[in-house]
N, C-alpha and C positions, 0 to 999 in steps of 0.2 A: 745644601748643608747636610752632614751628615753626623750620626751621633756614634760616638767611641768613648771605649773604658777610660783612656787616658787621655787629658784635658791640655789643651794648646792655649797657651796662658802669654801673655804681654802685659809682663809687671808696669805700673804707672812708673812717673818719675818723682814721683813722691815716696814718704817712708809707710806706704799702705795702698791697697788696690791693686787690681789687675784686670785683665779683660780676658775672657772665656771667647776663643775663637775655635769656629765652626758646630757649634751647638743650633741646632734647631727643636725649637720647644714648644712645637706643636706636637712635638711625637713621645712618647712616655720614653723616659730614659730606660735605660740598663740599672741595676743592682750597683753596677764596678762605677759607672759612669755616676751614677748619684753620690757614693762612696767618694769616687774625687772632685765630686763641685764641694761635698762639705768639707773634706779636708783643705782643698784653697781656699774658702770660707775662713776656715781657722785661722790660716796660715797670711791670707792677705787683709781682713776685716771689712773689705771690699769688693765686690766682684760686678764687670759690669757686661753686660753680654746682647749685644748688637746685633739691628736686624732682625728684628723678631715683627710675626704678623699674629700674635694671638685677638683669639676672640675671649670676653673677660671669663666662656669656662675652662678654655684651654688655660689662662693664666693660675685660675683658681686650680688647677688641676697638675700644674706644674710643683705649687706651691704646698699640694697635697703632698707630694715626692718626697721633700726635704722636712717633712713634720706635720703638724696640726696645725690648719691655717685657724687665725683669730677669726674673731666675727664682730667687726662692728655694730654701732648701736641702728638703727632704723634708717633708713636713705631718707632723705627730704619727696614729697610727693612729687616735685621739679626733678629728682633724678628718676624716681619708676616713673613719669609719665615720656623721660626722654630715653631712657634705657629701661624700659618694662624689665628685661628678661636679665637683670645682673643680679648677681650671686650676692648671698649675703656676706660670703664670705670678703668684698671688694668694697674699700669705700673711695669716692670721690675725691682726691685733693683738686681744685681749681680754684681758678676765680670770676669761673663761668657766671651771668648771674640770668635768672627767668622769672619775667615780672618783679625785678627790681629784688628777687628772693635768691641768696647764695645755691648755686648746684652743689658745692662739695662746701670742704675744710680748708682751712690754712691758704682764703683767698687772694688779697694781692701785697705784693711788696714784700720787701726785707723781712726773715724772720732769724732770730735768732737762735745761736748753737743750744742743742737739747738732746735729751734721748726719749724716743720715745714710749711712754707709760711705764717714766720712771716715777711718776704719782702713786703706780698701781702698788697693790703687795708682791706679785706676781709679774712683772714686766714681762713683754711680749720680742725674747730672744732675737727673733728677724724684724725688717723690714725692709718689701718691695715693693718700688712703684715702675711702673712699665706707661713710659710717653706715646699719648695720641696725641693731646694737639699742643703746640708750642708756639711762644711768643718770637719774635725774629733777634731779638736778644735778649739775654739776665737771663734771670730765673734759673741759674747756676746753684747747682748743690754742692758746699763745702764739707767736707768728712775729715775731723780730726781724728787722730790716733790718738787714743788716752793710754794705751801703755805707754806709749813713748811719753807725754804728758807724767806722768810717773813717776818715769825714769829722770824724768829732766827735773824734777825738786828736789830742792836741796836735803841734804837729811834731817835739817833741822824741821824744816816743814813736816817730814812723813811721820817722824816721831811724836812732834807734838800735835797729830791729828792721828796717829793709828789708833785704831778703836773707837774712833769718833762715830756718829751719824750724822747723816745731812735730810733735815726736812726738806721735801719736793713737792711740789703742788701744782696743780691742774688749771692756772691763772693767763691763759693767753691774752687778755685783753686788757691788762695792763699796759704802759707805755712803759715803763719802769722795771726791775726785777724783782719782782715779789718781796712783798717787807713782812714786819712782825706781827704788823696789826690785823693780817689776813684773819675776818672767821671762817673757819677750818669747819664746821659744820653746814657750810657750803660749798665748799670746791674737793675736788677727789686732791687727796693727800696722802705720803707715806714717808717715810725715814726709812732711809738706808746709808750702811757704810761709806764714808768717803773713801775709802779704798776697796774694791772688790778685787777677789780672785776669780777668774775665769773657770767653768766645771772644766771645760776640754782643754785647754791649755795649758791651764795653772799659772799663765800669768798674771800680775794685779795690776789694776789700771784706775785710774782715777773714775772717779763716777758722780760728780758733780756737772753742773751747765749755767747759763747766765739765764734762758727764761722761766727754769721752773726751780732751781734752787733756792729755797727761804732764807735759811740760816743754817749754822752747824750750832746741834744743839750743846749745851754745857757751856759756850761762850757767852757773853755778852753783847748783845746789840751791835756794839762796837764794833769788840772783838772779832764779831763774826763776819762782817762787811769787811773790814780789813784782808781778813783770811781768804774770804770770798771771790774780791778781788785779784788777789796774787793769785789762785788756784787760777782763775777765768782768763790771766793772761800768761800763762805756761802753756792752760788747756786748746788753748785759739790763737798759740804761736805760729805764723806761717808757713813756718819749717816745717810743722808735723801736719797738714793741710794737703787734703788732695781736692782739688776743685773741678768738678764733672761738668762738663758742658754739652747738654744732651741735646741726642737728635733724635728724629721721628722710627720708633721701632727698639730706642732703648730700654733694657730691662737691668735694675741696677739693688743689687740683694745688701744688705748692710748687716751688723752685726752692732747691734744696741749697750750691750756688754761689754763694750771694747772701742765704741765712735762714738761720737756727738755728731748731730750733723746741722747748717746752717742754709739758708736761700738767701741769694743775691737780691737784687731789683730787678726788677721790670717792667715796661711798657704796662700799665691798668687795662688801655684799651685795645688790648691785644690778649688771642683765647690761650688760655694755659693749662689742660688737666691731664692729668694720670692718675692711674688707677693704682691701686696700694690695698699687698696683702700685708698680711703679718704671722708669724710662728709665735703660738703660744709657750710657756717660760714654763717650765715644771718646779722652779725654786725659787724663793724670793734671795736676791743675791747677797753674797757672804764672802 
């Protein structure tokens, strides 16, 4: 593979994504060639790019390119005693387990459509995770389009929610969608716009999810389950769904601002991790 200013692109057949062919990113890109992975970035909300043998500093290093990677909280002693040498910048998604004790995050089965650290004040702009080991089926990543999401309610809906907020909350272990009764002086929490505008695009796209959205505040109990609802099945219409089924070497970049994203099932007793950076957010969104 070889790396060039101008990017060989294979739109999905969905309304978002595309695949970045012949990049190799083990090697530091170009100025021109970073220039247009982020402009497809913008332009597809997905980008997925194939064939990659990084090691996790080459990934952290790549990751460096496109912004300031986040830095997860503290790895589990089960992950530095199996990867001594990984970057703080990289944390574990699997459902690896050592001594009956989780290696990573977000371990097995179905998870539901989210964005991630949309709890935060500051959300964290990107997220990549780069597959090492996979299960021989599921564990598919679903990415919806939230401007099209958007685009597709009716006006009566944008109106009578422009200017609203939506409480979000840091509650994955629930079985349920986060309710009212949550205390909030335990779990990371923040309220943002149910409509945001994108810094680089300027377009607005919904910004709600089914596992960490509370309520929209100013509503009623009710009220807001109602609304809730109806936002959550425009947001996870199938029509605006790109579903990733990854193989060994995939690297697959998202754009938290603008996707939700979702995992399928799969096999428990089968190994499933990748590694996941992140771009820190310079704004709370607006």
């Amino acid at each position: 593979m070889a790396n060039v200013d101008t990017l060989d692109l294979k739109k999905t057949d969905a309304p978002l994504g595309a695949e970045v062919v012949g990049l190799d990113l083990t090697k530091k890109l170009s100025s021109a060639a970073i220039e247009a992975l982020l402009q497809a970035w913008y332009e597809n909300q997905v980008l997925v790019i194939r064939d990659q043998n990084l090691t996790p500093q080459q990934l952290v290093a790549f990751t460096a390119q496109l912004g300031e990677p986040g830095r997860p909280r503290m790895p589990s002693q089960a992950v530095r005693d199996i990867i001594p040498d990984l970057p703080p910048e990289i944390m574990i998604v699997s459902n690896v387990r050592v001594d009956g004790k989780p290696l990573g995050l977000a371990h097995d089965g179905e998870m539901w459509f989210h964005s991630d650290m949309c709890y935060t004040e500051v959300p964290h702009t990107a997220t990549m995770l780069y597959a090492v080991d996979l299960p021989s089926y599921g564990g598919n990543t679903k990415f919806a389009n939230m401007y099209a999401a958007y685009r597709n309610l009716d006006s009566g809906t944008r109106s009578k929610l422009e200017g609203r907020r939506a409480l979000q909350v840091h509650d994955y272990k629930r079985k349920e969608r986060p309710g009212v009764d949550l205390d909030l002086t335990k779990i990371g929490n923040h309220s943002h716009p149910v409509f945001i505008t994108h810094p680089e695009t300027g377009k607005k796209a919904l910004y709600v999810n089914r596992l960490m959205t509370a309520r929209i505040e100013g509503l009623t109990e009710t009220e807001s389950d109602a609304v809730l609802e109806e936002l959550f099945a425009v947001g996870e219409d199938p029509a605006i769904v790109y579903e990733h089924v990854w193989k060994h070497g995939d690297l697959v970049i998202w754009d938290n601002r603008c996707v939700t994203h979702a995992r399928t099932d799969f096999p428990q007793e089968e190994r499933r991790l990748l590694q996941r950076t992140t771009l820190v957010g310079r704004k709370a969104p607006s």
